[in-house]
C-alpha positions in Angstrom: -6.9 53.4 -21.8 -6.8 50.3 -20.6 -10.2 47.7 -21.0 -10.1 46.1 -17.9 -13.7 45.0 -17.6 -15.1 41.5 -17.2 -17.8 40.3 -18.3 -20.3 36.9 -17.8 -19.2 34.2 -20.1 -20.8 30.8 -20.7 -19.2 27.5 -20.4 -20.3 27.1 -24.2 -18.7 30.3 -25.2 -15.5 29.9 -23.3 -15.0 26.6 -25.1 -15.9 27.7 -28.7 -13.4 30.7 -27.8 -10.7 28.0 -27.0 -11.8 26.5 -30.4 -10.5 29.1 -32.1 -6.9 29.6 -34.0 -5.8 31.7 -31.0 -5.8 29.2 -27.9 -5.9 30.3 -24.7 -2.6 28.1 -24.5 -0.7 29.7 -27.3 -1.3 33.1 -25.5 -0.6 31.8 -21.9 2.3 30.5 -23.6 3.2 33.7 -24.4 1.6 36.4 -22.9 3.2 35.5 -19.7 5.9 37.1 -20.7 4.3 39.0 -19.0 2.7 41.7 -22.3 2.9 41.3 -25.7 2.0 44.3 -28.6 -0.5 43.1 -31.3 1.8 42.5 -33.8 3.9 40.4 -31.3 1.0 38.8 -30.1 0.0 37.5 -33.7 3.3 36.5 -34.7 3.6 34.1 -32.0 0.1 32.7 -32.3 0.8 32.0 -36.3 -2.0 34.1 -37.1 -1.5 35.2 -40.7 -5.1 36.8 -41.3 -5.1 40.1 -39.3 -8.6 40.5 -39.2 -9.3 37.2 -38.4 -6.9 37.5 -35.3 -8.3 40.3 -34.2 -12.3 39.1 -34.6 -11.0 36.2 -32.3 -8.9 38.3 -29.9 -11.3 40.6 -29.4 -13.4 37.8 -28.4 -11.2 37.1 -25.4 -10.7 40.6 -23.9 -12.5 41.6 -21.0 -12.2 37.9 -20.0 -9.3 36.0 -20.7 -7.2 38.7 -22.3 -6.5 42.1 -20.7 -5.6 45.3 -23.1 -3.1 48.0 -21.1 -1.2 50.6 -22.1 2.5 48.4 -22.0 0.4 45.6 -24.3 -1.9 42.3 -24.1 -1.4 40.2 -20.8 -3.8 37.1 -19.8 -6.4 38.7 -17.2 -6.4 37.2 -13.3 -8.9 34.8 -14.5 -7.1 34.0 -17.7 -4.0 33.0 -16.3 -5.9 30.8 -13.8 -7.5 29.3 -16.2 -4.0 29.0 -18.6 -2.3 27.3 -15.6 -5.2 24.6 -14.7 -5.3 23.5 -18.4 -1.6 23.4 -19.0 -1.4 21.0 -16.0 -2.9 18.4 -17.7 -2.4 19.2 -21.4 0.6 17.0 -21.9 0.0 13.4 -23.0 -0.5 10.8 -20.5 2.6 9.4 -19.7 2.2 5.6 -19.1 5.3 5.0 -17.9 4.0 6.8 -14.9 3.9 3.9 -11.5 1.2 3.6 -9.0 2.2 5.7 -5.7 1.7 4.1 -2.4 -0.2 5.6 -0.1 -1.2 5.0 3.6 -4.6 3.4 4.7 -5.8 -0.3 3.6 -9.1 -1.0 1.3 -12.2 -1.2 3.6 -13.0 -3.8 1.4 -10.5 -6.6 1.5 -7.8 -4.6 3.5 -5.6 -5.0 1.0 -2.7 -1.8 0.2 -4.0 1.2 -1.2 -2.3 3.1 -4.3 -2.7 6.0 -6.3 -2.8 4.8 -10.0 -2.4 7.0 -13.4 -5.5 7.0 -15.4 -5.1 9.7 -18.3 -4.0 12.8 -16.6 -5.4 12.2 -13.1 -5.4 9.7 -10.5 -7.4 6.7 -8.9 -7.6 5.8 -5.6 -7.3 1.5 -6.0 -5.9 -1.1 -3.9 -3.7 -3.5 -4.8 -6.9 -6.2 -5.7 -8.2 -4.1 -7.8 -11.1 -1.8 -6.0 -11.4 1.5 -7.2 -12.2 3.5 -3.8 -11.9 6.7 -5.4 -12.1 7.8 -9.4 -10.8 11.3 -9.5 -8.4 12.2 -7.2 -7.3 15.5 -7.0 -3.7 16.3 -8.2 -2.2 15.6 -12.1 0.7 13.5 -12.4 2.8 16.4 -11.7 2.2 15.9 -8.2 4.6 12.8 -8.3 6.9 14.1 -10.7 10.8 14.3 -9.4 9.5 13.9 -5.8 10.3 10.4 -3.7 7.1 8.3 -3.5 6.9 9.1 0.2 6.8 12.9 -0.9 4.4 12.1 -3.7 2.1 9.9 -1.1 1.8 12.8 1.2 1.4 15.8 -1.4 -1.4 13.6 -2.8 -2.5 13.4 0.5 -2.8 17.2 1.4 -4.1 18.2 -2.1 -7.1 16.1 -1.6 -8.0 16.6 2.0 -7.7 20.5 2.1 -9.8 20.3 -1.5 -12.6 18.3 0.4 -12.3 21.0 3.5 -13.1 23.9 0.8 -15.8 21.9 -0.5 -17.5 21.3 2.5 -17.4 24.6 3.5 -19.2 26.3 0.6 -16.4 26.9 -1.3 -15.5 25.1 -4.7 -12.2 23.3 -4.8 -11.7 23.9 -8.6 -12.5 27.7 -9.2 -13.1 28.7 -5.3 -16.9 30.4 -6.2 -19.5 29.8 -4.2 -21.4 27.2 -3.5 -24.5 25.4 -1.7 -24.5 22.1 -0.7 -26.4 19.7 1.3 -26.5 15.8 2.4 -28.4 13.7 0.6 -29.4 10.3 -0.5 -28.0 9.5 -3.9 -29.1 6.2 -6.0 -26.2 3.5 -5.6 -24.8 5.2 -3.5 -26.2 6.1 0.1 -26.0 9.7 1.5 -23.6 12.2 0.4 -23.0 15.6 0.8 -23.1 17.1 -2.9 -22.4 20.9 -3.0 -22.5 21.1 -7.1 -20.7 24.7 -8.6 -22.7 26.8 -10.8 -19.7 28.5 -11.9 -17.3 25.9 -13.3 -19.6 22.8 -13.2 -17.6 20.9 -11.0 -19.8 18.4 -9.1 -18.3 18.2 -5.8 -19.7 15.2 -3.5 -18.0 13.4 -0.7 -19.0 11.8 2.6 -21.1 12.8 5.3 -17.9 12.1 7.6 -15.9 14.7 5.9 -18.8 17.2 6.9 -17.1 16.3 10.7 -13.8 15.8 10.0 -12.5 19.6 10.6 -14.8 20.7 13.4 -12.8 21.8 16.4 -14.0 19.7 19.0 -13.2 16.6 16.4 -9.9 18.1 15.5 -8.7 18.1 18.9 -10.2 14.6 19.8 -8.3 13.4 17.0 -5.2 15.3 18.1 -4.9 14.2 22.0 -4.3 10.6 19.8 -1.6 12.2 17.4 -3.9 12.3 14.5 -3.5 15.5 12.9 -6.5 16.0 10.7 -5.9 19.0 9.0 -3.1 17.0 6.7 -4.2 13.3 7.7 -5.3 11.3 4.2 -9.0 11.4 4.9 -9.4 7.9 3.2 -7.1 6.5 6.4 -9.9 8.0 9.0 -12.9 5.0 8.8 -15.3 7.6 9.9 -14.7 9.5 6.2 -15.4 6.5 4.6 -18.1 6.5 2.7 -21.5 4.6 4.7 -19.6 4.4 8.0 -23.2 7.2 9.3 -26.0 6.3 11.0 -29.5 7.8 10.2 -31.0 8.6 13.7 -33.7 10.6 11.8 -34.8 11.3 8.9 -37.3 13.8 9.0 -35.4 16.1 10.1 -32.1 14.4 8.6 -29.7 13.6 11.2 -26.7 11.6 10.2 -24.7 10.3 13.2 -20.8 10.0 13.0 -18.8 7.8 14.9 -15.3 8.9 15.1 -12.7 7.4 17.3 -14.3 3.6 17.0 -10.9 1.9 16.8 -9.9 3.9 20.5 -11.4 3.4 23.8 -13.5 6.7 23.6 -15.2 8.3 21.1 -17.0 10.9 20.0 -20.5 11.0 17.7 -21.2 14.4 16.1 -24.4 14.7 14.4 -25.1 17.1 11.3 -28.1 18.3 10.2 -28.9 18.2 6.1 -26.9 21.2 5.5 -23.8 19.4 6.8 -23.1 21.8 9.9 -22.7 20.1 13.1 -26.0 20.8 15.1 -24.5 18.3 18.6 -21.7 16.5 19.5 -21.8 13.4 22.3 -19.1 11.7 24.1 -17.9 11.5 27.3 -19.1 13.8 28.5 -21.6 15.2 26.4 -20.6 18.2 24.1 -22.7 20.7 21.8 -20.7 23.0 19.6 -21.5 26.8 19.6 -23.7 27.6 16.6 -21.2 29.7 15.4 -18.9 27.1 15.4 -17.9 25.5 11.9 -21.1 26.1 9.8 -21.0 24.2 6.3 -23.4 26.8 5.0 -21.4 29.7 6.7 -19.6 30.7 3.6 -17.6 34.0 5.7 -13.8 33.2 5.2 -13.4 32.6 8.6 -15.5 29.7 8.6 -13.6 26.7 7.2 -15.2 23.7 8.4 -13.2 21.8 6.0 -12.7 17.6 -5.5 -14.3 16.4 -8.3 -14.8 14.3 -5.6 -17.3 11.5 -6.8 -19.5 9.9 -4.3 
């Protein structure tokens, strides 16, 4: 009989598990091979107490560790969890260099670069504002690849993360989640959709709310902007503060996008982030149905820790 049960586990609990002599990353190592008996198991955690390995073990199955009948193999949710931490387990290389990347500060206009910090990047420019703290992507996402490569995989990560997230889906473990715009100290208004899953706070701008509707989408596209893959830092209408509050009771943020072209158009969300009217030339309201951030059906992809 195989125990292929789950079962609720704390953020607490996961990480005293992790504690523990028998590391989720000693048995990722491992048990991707892809099953392992007991003894086997033990032997290549350097477990020397058996009843201590098993107290600890025992701990993980039903969660991290799945029991079948050919041996132990990390569950579906184990593995995930395995590969996420093993991308950023290995020391910070500081020989790592900044990446270019498209787009200019929208404070001084000066280059924009993707520099190492620990295991993650920063979006900076080249005088030294930090635009973004916690870009998506480890420093594998440069590795062996030409800077051009590594510019636009950066690129892609981040911009279809912020999609999920507006959408009611979390970029880091994909639950669910239920966000809204709102004003935030120091900040101005963001759209925060916080996970009560994982814990990841996801926040980003109210522009990024608009930045995948259709009728926005194909705006952007009659002017060879594809913005499905485009950097969303190299859009100024996904900048952060670039809305204007027509109302605030009930919110209405309006977006500009298009400013630098002849035409534009100004879609308008309401405080959950869906997209309540659109105008231009001529005027345009979207379908209801149409690209709902709190319309969590998979069909309905409007659109990191993203900080604000």
């Amino acid at each position: 009989m195989s125990r292929t049960s789950t079962i609720s586990v704390s953020v607490p609990h996961l990480l005293g598990w992790l504690a523990t002599d028998v590391t989720l990353v000693r048995l990722g190592c491992e048990i991707v091979d892809p099953t392992l008996s007991f003894t086997a198991l033990k032997e290549a955690a350097g477990a020397r107490d058996t009843s201590r390995f098993n107290y600890h073990l025992n701990q993980l199955l039903g969660t991290l560790v799945v029991d079948t009948e050919e041996g132990y193999r990390l569950s579906p949710f184990g593995f995930r969890l395995f590969a996420r931490l093993s991308a950023g387990l290995s020391d910070p290389d500081p020989g790592i260099e900044a990446v270019a990347l498209p787009g200019r500060c929208p404070e001084c206009g000066a280059d924009l670069r993707a520099a190492a910090e620990g295991n993650q990047f920063q979006l900076v420019c080249a005088d030294g504002h930090t635009l973004n703290e916690g870009l998506l992507g480890t420093p594998r996402v440069v590795a062996g690849r030409l800077p051009e490569t590594a510019a636009e995989t950066l690129a892609l990560v981040n911009t279809q993360a912020t999609e999920l997230g507006v959408s009611g889906i979390c970029p880091s473990c994909h639950g669910r989640t239920a966000g809204g715009i709102e004003r935030v100290d120091g900040f101005g208004y963001r759209y925060r959709a916080p996970c009560s899953d994982c814990g990841n706070r996801f926040a980003t701008t109210v522009g990024d709310c608009v930045g995948t509707h259709p009728e926005v989408v194909s705006f952007l596209a009659e002017r060879g902007i594809d913005a499905r893959s485009e950097a969303t830092w190299t859009l100024p209408f996904r900048l952060p503060d670039s809305e204007t509050v027509v109302s605030e009771e009930p919110l209405r943020p309006r977006v500009t996008v298009g400013e630098e072209f002849e035409e534009s158009l100004d879609p308008m969300p309401d405080g959950s982030g869906s997209v309540v009217s659109i105008e231009g030339d001529p005027a345009r309201t979207p379908a209801a149905s149409v690209h709902s951030a709190t319309d969590h059906s998979p069909l309905s992809l409007p659109h990191r820790d993203v900080r604000p």
